[in-house]
N, C-alpha and C positions, 0 to 999 in steps of 0.2 A: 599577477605579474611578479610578486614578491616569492612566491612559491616558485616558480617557473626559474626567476634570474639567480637565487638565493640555495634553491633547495634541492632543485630535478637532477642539479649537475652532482650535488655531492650526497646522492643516496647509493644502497649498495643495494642491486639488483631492481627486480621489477618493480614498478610500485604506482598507484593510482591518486588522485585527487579526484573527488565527484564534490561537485558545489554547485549551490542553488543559492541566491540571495546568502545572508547569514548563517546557513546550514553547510556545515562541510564534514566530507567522511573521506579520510584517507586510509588508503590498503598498503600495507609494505610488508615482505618477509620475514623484517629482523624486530623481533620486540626491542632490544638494546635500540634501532635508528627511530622506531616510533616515540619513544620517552626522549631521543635527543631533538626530535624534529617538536615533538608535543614544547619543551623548553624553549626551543627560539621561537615560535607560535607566541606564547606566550607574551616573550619579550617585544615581539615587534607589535603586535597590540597596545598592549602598553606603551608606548612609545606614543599609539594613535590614541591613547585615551579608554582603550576598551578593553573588556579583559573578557576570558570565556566563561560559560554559565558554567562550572560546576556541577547543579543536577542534570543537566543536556552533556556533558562529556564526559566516556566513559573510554576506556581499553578491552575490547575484546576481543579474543581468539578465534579465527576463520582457517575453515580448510581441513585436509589430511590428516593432520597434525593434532587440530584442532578437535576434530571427534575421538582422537587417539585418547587423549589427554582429558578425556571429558570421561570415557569408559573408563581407564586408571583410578580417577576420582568417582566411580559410582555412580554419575549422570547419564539419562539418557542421551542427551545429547551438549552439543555448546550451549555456551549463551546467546540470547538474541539481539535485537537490534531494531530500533525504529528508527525509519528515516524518508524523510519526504512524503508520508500516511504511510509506508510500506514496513510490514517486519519484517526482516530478511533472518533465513535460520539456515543456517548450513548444515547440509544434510546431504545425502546422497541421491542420485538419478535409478533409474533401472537396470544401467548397463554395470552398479558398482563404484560409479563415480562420484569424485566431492562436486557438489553443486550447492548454489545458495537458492532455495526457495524464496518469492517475496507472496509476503498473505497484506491483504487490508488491514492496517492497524487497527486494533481494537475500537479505538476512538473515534477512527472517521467511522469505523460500518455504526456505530451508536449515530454520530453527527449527521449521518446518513440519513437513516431510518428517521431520525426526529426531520430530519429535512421534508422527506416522502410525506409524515402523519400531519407537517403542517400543512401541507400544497394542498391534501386532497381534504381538509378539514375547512381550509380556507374557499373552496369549491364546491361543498356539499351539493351547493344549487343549482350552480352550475351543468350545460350541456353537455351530454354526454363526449362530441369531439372534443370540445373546450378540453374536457377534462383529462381526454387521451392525448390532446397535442401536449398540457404543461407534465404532463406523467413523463413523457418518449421524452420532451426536452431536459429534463431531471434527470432521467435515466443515462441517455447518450451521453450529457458530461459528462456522470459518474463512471460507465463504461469506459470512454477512450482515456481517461486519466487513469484508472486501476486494470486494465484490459492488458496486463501482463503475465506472462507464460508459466502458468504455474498457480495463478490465480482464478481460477474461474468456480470452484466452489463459493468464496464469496460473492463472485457476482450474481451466482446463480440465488444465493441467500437476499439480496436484495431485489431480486428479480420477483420470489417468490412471498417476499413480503408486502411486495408492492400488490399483488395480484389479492392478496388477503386482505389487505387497506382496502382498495380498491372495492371490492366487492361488498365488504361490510360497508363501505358506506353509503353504495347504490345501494342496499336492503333499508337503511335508513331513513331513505325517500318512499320506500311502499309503504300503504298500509296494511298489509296481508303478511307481514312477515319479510324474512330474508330473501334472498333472490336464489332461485335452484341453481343447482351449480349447471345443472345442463343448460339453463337461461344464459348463464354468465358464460357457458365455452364460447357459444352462438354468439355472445353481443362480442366478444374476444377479437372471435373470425371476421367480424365489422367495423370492428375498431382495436386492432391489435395496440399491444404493446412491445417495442424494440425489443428483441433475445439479447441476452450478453454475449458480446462480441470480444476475442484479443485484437489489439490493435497491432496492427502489422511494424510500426514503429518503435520498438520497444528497448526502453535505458536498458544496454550492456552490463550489469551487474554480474556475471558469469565470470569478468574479470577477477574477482572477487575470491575464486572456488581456487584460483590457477596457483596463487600465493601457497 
C-alpha cells in the first residue's frame, strides 16, 4: 500500500514491484530512481522497526543494456539473481531477444533431492503403490511450483533422479542383486511415475526483459 500511495505515482517510466511475504524485487529503468526508491524503503522501515537484510539485497542490472555492459566488462553475461527458489538470468530468446530465463536455484534442487532420498529411504518396506503414490505426491508439488517456462531441464533432473533412488532401493529388497533395468521399465508401465509438467499458470517475469 505504501509503495502504491507513496512510490507508483512519483517514478519515471515503467517499473514493477513482485512481492511474496517479506521477499520483494523491484524492476525500474533508471539506476539514479532504484537508489532513491532503495533510500525511502529504507526509511519507512525503519520507522516500523525493521530494516532490510544486507546479505539478501543486492542492485543488479537486467536487460539490453544489461548484457551490453556485461560484454564491455569481459563477462559472459549479467549477473544473476535468486528469488522465490528461482534464478533468473537475463539472457537472450531464439528470435535475438532480451528474455530473463528462471532455473531452480541451486539450493532448493539440493533441498529437493535430499527430500526424494528421505521419502523413499523412510519406505524401503513399503508397498510398491505406497511407494509410487508418496513418489507422484513429492513430485507433482515440486513440478506445479517450479513448472516454469524455460525450466524444465531441471525438472527433468529431478525426475531422473528420483527414478535412480527409486530403483536402487527396490534392488535393496532382492536377494539376487539389483533389479534389471528391463524389470524396472515394466514395473514403471504399472506404476508410473508423474513426467515434468510446465504449469500453465506461470508468474510473468518477462516483465523483467522489457526494462
Amino acid at each position: 500500500m505504501w509503495c502504491e500511495k507513496k512510490i507508483r505515482n512519483q517514478r519515471e517510466g515503467e517499473a514493477y514491484w513482485v512481492r511474496y511475504l517479506d521477499d520483494v524485487g523491484r524492476c525500474v529503468p533508471y539506476r539514479s530512481e532504484t537508489l532513491h526508491v532503495h533510500k525511502r524503503l529504507e526509511e519507512r522501515l525503519h520507522q516500523c522497526g525493521l530494516e532490510l537484510a544486507p546479505a539478501k539485497t543486492r542492485l543488479i542490472a537486467c536487460g539490453r543494456f544489461a548484457q551490453r555492459d556485461a560484454a564491455t566488462q569481459g563477462k559472459k553475461r549479467p549477473e544473476t539473481c535468486s528469488f522465490l527458489g528461482f534464478t533468473h538470468d537475463c539472457t537472450r530468446n531464439r528470435h535475438g531477444n532480451c528474455t530473463v530465463e528462471r532455473r531452480t536455484e541451486r539450493k532448493r534442487l539440493q533441498r529437493a533431492t535430499q527430500t526424494i532420498q528421505r521419502l523413499i529411504r523412510d519406505m524401503l518396506h513399503a508397498p510398491v503403490p505406497q511407494q509410487q503414490h508418496a513418489l507422484n505426491q513429492s513430485l507433482r508439488g515440486h513440478y506445479n511450483y517450479y513448472g516454469r517456462a524455460g525450466n524444465i531441464q531441471s525438472l527433468l533432473r529431478i525426475s531422473r533422479l528420483t527414478e535412480q533412488l527409486w530403483r536402487k532401493t527396490l534392488s535393496r529388497r532382492r536377494q539376487d542383486g539389483a533389479v534389471p533395468w528391463e524389470k524396472f521399465q515394466k514395473l514403471k508401465r504399472s506404476f508410473p511415475l508423474v513426467r515434468p509438467k510446465l504449469s500453465i499458470t506461470s508468474v510473468d517475469f518477462q516483465a523483467y526483459a522489457k526494462l
